[in-house]
C-alpha positions in Angstrom: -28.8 4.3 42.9 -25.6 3.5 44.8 -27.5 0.8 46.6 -29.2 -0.8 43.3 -25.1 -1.2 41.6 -24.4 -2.6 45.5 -26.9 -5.3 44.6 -26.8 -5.5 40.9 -23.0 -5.5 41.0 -21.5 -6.2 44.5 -18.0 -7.5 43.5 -17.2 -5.0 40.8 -18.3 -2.4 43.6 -16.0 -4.3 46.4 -13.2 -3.9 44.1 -12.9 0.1 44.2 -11.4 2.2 41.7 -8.0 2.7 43.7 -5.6 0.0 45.6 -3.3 -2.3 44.0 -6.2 -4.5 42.5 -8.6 -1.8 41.6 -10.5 -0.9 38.5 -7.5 2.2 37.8 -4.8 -0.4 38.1 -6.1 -2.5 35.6 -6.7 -0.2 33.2 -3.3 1.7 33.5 -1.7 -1.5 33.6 -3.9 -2.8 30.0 -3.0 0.6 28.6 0.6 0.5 29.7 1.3 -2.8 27.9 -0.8 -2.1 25.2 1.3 1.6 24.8 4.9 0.0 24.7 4.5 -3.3 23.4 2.9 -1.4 20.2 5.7 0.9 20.2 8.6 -1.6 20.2 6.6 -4.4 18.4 5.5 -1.9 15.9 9.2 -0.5 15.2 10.6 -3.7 14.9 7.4 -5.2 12.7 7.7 -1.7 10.3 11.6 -3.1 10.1 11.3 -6.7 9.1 8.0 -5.3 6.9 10.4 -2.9 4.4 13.6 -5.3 5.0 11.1 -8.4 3.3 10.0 -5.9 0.4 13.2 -4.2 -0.9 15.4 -7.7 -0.2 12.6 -9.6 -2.3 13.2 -10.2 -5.7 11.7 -7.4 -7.6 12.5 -5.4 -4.9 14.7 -2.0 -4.8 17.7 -4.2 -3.5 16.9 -7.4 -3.8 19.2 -9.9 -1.8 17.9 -13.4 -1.1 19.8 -14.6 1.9 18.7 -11.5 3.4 15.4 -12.4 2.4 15.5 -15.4 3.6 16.3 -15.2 7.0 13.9 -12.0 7.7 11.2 -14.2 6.3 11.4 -17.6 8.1 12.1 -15.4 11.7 8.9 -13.6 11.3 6.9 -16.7 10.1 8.3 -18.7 13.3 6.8 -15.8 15.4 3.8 -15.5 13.6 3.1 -19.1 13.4 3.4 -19.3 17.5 0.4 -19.3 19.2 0.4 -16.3 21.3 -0.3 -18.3 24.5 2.4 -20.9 23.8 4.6 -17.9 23.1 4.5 -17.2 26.4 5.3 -20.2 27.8 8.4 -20.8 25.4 10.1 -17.6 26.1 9.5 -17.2 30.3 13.5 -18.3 30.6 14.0 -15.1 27.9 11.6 -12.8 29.9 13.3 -14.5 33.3 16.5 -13.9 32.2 15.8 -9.8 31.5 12.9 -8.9 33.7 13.8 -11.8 36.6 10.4 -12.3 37.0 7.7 -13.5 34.8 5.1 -12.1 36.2 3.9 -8.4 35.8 3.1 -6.0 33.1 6.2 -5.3 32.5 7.6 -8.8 31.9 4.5 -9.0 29.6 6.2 -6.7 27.7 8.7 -9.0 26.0 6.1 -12.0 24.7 3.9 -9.1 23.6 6.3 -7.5 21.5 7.7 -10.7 19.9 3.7 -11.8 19.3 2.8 -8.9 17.9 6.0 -8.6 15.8 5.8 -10.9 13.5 1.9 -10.0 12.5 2.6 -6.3 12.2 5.7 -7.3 9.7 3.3 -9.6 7.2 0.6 -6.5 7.4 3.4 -3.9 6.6 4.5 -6.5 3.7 1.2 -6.6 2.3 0.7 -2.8 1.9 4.1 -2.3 0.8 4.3 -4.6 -2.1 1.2 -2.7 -3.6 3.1 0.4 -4.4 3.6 1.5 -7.8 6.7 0.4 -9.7 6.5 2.9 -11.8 6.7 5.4 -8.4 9.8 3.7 -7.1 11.4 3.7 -11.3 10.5 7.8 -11.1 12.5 8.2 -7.5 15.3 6.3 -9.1 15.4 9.0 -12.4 15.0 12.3 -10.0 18.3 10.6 -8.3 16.1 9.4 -4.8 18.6 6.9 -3.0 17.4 4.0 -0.8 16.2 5.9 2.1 14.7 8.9 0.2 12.8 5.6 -1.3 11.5 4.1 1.9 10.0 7.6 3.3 8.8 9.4 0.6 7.8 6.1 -1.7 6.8 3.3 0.2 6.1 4.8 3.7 4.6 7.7 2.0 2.7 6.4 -0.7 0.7 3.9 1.8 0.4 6.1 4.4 -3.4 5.5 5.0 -3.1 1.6 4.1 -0.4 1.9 6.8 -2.6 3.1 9.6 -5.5 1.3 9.1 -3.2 -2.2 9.6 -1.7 -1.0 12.8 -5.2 0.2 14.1 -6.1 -3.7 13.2 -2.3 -4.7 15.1 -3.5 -2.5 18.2 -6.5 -4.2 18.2 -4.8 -7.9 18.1 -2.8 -6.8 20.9 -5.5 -5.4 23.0 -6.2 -9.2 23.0 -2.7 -10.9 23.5 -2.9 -8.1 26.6 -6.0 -10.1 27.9 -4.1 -13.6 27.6 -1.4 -12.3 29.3 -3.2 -11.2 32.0 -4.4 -15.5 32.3 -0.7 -16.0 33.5 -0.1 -12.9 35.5 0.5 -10.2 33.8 -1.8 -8.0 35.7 -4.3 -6.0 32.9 -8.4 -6.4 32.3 -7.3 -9.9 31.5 -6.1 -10.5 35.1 -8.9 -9.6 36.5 -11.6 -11.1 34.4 -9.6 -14.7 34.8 -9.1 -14.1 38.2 -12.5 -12.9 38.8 -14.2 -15.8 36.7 -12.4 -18.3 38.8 -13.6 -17.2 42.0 -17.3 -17.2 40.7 -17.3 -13.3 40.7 -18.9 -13.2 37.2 -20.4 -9.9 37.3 -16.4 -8.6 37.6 -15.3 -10.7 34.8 -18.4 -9.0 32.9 -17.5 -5.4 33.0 -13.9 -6.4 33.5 -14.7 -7.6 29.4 -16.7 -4.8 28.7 -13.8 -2.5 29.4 -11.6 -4.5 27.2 -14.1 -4.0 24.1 -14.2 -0.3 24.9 -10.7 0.1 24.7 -11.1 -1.9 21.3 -13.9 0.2 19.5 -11.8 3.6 20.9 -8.8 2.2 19.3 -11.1 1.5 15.9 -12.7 5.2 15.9 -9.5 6.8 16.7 -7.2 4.6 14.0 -10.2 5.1 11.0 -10.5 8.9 12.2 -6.6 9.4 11.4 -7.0 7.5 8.4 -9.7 9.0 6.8 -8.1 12.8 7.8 -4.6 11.9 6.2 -6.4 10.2 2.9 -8.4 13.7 2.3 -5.1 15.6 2.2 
Protein backbone atom coordinates (compact mmCIF):
# COMPACT_ATOMS: atom_id res chain seq x y z
CA UNK A 1 0.00 0.00 0.00
CA UNK A 2 2.71 2.49 1.19
CA UNK A 3 4.67 1.74 -1.90
CA UNK A 4 1.47 2.10 -4.43
CA UNK A 5 0.75 6.12 -2.76
CA UNK A 6 4.96 6.26 -3.16
CA UNK A 7 4.21 5.80 -6.86
CA UNK A 8 0.78 7.09 -7.32
CA UNK A 9 1.60 10.19 -5.24
CA UNK A 10 5.39 10.76 -4.73
CA UNK A 11 5.44 14.51 -4.02
CA UNK A 12 2.47 14.72 -1.79
CA UNK A 13 4.27 11.69 0.11
CA UNK A 14 7.87 13.74 0.01
CA UNK A 15 6.11 16.48 1.60
CA UNK A 16 5.32 14.70 5.17
CA UNK A 17 2.82 15.68 7.53
CA UNK A 18 5.28 17.64 9.93
CA UNK A 19 8.15 20.38 9.15
CA UNK A 20 7.63 23.90 8.29
CA UNK A 21 6.11 23.00 4.82
CA UNK A 22 4.21 19.98 5.64
CA UNK A 23 0.66 18.81 5.11
CA UNK A 24 -0.17 19.99 9.22
CA UNK A 25 1.26 23.37 8.58
CA UNK A 26 -0.92 24.04 5.87
CA UNK A 27 -3.79 23.12 7.20
CA UNK A 28 -3.33 24.87 10.68
CA UNK A 29 -2.14 27.78 8.86
CA UNK A 30 -5.76 27.67 6.31
CA UNK A 31 -7.62 27.10 9.53
CA UNK A 32 -5.89 29.76 11.42
CA UNK A 33 -6.70 32.51 8.85
CA UNK A 34 -9.83 31.24 8.13
CA UNK A 35 -10.70 31.26 12.34
CA UNK A 36 -9.66 35.06 12.87
CA UNK A 37 -10.28 36.70 9.81
CA UNK A 38 -14.06 35.34 10.17
CA UNK A 39 -14.06 36.54 13.64
CA UNK A 40 -12.92 40.11 13.11
CA UNK A 41 -14.35 40.37 9.54
CA UNK A 42 -17.56 38.95 10.81
CA UNK A 43 -17.81 41.53 13.92
CA UNK A 44 -17.06 44.32 11.93
CA UNK A 45 -19.47 43.13 8.80
CA UNK A 46 -22.48 42.33 11.60
CA UNK A 47 -21.58 46.28 12.55
CA UNK A 48 -21.75 48.13 9.26
CA UNK A 49 -24.83 45.32 8.45
CA UNK A 50 -27.26 46.81 11.55
CA UNK A 51 -25.56 50.47 11.31
CA UNK A 52 -26.96 50.39 7.23
CA UNK A 53 -30.45 49.15 8.49
CA UNK A 54 -31.50 51.27 11.47
CA UNK A 55 -29.53 54.62 9.83
CA UNK A 56 -31.72 53.90 6.52
CA UNK A 57 -34.61 55.68 6.02
CA UNK A 58 -37.43 53.57 7.33
CA UNK A 59 -35.10 52.50 9.75
CA UNK A 60 -35.44 52.60 13.77
CA UNK A 61 -33.06 55.75 13.69
CA UNK A 62 -32.79 56.72 10.55
CA UNK A 63 -29.81 59.26 9.85
CA UNK A 64 -28.60 59.72 6.29
CA UNK A 65 -25.11 61.06 6.58
CA UNK A 66 -24.59 58.16 8.78
CA UNK A 67 -25.97 56.20 6.08
CA UNK A 68 -24.11 57.42 3.71
CA UNK A 69 -20.76 56.99 4.70
CA UNK A 70 -21.30 53.27 6.10
CA UNK A 71 -22.70 52.51 2.68
CA UNK A 72 -20.16 53.85 0.14
CA UNK A 73 -17.10 52.36 2.66
CA UNK A 74 -18.53 48.89 2.36
CA UNK A 75 -19.32 49.16 -1.40
CA UNK A 76 -15.59 50.37 -1.98
CA UNK A 77 -14.49 47.05 -0.16
CA UNK A 78 -16.90 44.97 -1.71
CA UNK A 79 -16.40 46.32 -5.12
CA UNK A 80 -12.40 45.45 -4.77
CA UNK A 81 -11.34 42.52 -6.22
CA UNK A 82 -10.04 40.35 -3.51
CA UNK A 83 -6.69 39.87 -5.23
CA UNK A 84 -6.23 43.60 -6.02
CA UNK A 85 -7.17 44.12 -2.37
CA UNK A 86 -4.18 42.68 -1.61
CA UNK A 87 -1.95 44.46 -3.57
CA UNK A 88 -3.50 47.98 -2.63
CA UNK A 89 -3.24 47.58 1.06
CA UNK A 90 0.58 45.68 1.46
CA UNK A 91 1.90 49.38 2.69
CA UNK A 92 -1.31 49.02 5.50
CA UNK A 93 -0.47 45.31 6.23
CA UNK A 94 3.52 46.61 6.07
CA UNK A 95 2.96 49.21 8.21
CA UNK A 96 1.23 46.85 11.14
CA UNK A 97 2.50 43.35 10.57
CA UNK A 98 6.13 44.73 8.92
CA UNK A 99 5.94 42.02 6.70
CA UNK A 100 3.62 41.04 4.01
CA UNK A 101 4.16 37.83 3.93
CA UNK A 102 2.62 35.14 6.29
CA UNK A 103 -0.63 34.09 7.67
CA UNK A 104 -0.74 36.45 9.83
CA UNK A 105 -0.24 39.44 7.65
CA UNK A 106 -2.98 37.76 5.57
CA UNK A 107 -5.01 38.56 8.25
CA UNK A 108 -5.57 42.24 7.49
CA UNK A 109 -6.62 41.95 3.48
CA UNK A 110 -8.87 39.00 4.59
CA UNK A 111 -10.76 40.78 7.00
CA UNK A 112 -11.25 44.05 4.98
CA UNK A 113 -12.35 41.44 1.86
CA UNK A 114 -14.55 39.64 3.65
CA UNK A 115 -15.94 42.71 5.47
CA UNK A 116 -17.68 44.37 3.18
CA UNK A 117 -19.59 41.02 1.79
CA UNK A 118 -20.61 39.89 5.17
CA UNK A 119 -22.10 43.64 5.78
CA UNK A 120 -24.40 43.51 2.34
CA UNK A 121 -25.53 39.72 3.52
CA UNK A 122 -26.33 40.94 7.13
CA UNK A 123 -28.28 43.91 5.30
CA UNK A 124 -30.19 41.77 3.28
CA UNK A 125 -31.60 39.58 6.21
CA UNK A 126 -32.11 42.42 8.35
CA UNK A 127 -34.27 44.57 6.19
CA UNK A 128 -36.78 41.52 6.03
CA UNK A 129 -37.82 41.77 9.60
CA UNK A 130 -41.22 42.56 10.42
CA UNK A 131 -42.17 46.22 10.99
CA UNK A 132 -44.81 45.42 12.84
CA UNK A 133 -42.14 43.42 15.28
CA UNK A 134 -39.85 46.40 15.66
CA UNK A 135 -43.56 48.91 16.21
CA UNK A 136 -44.52 46.06 19.17
CA UNK A 137 -40.72 46.49 20.93
CA UNK A 138 -41.26 50.19 20.62
CA UNK A 139 -45.05 49.89 22.62
CA UNK A 140 -43.60 47.23 25.38
CA UNK A 141 -40.96 50.32 25.94
CA UNK A 142 -37.79 48.07 24.10
CA UNK A 143 -34.95 50.83 23.55
CA UNK A 144 -32.48 50.68 20.63
CA UNK A 145 -30.39 47.91 21.80
CA UNK A 146 -33.14 45.71 23.32
CA UNK A 147 -34.16 46.24 19.43
CA UNK A 148 -31.07 45.00 17.77
CA UNK A 149 -30.82 41.58 20.00
CA UNK A 150 -34.09 40.50 20.64
CA UNK A 151 -35.71 42.00 17.14
CA UNK A 152 -33.42 42.06 14.42
CA UNK A 153 -30.54 39.72 15.58
CA UNK A 154 -33.17 37.47 17.10
CA UNK A 155 -35.77 37.32 14.74
CA UNK A 156 -33.23 36.30 11.75
CA UNK A 157 -31.32 34.18 13.72
CA UNK A 158 -31.36 31.20 11.23
CA UNK A 159 -31.31 33.61 8.03
CA UNK A 160 -28.19 34.90 10.02
CA UNK A 161 -26.21 31.70 10.03
CA UNK A 162 -26.88 30.37 6.97
CA UNK A 163 -25.20 33.78 5.29
CA UNK A 164 -22.14 33.52 7.41
CA UNK A 165 -21.80 29.73 6.63
CA UNK A 166 -21.98 31.12 2.78
CA UNK A 167 -19.12 34.21 4.18
CA UNK A 168 -16.93 31.21 5.63
CA UNK A 169 -17.20 29.62 2.60
CA UNK A 170 -16.06 32.83 0.45
CA UNK A 171 -13.30 33.15 2.69
CA UNK A 172 -12.09 29.67 2.65
CA UNK A 173 -11.33 30.94 -1.00
CA UNK A 174 -9.81 34.53 -0.45
CA UNK A 175 -7.49 32.08 2.05
CA UNK A 176 -6.45 30.17 -1.14
CA UNK A 177 -5.56 33.52 -3.10
CA UNK A 178 -3.69 34.55 -0.38
CA UNK A 179 -1.77 31.80 -0.16
CA UNK A 180 -0.67 32.84 -4.40
CA UNK A 181 1.34 35.82 -2.74
CA UNK A 182 2.65 34.17 0.37
CA UNK A 183 0.44 33.85 2.86
CA UNK A 184 1.34 30.29 3.62
CA UNK A 185 -2.27 28.04 3.61
CA UNK A 186 -3.53 25.10 1.08
CA UNK A 187 -3.33 28.01 -1.35
CA UNK A 188 0.51 28.17 -0.90
CA UNK A 189 1.09 24.99 -1.49
CA UNK A 190 -1.16 24.18 -4.40
CA UNK A 191 0.53 27.48 -6.27
CA UNK A 192 3.72 26.62 -5.19
CA UNK A 193 3.34 23.00 -6.01
CA UNK A 194 1.69 23.71 -9.56
CA UNK A 195 4.62 25.81 -10.43
CA UNK A 196 7.16 23.41 -9.93
CA UNK A 197 5.18 20.73 -12.03
CA UNK A 198 4.23 18.74 -8.74
CA UNK A 199 0.56 18.43 -9.87
CA UNK A 200 -0.35 15.50 -7.88
CA UNK A 201 0.40 18.12 -4.60
CA UNK A 202 -1.55 20.82 -6.05
CA UNK A 203 -4.42 18.00 -6.52
CA UNK A 204 -4.94 16.90 -2.93
CA UNK A 205 -3.52 20.28 -1.81
CA UNK A 206 -7.29 21.34 -3.68
CA UNK A 207 -9.04 18.58 -2.43
CA UNK A 208 -8.36 19.54 1.12
CA UNK A 209 -9.47 22.99 0.43
CA UNK A 210 -13.11 21.58 -0.78
CA UNK A 211 -13.16 19.45 2.31
CA UNK A 212 -12.80 22.21 4.61
CA UNK A 213 -15.61 23.83 2.38
CA UNK A 214 -18.38 21.05 2.47
CA UNK A 215 -17.38 20.65 6.54
CA UNK A 216 -18.07 24.30 6.82
CA UNK A 217 -21.54 23.71 4.73
CA UNK A 218 -22.72 20.55 6.94
CA UNK A 219 -21.71 22.16 10.09
CA UNK A 220 -23.30 25.92 9.21
CA UNK A 221 -26.92 24.09 7.69
CA UNK A 222 -26.70 21.63 10.84
CA UNK A 223 -26.83 24.78 13.26
CA UNK A 224 -29.26 26.27 11.21
CA UNK A 225 -31.66 23.70 10.90
CA UNK A 226 -31.32 22.92 15.03
CA UNK A 227 -31.89 26.70 16.06
CA UNK A 228 -35.05 27.04 13.29
CA UNK A 229 -36.84 23.76 15.12
CA UNK A 230 -36.70 25.58 18.41
Amino acid sequence: MESWLQHLLPNVINMGWLGDYGWQTSIIQTLYMTFWSGILGGLLGLIFGILLVVTDKGGIAPNRPVFWIADKIVSLFRAFPFIILLAIISPLTYSIIHTTIGPTAALIPLTLGVFGFYARQVQAVLENVDKGKIEAAHTVGADFIDIIFTVYLREELTALIRVSTVTLISLIGFTAMAGAIGAGGLGNTAITAYTNFQFDVTYVASIGILVLVFIVQIIGDGIAKRVSHR
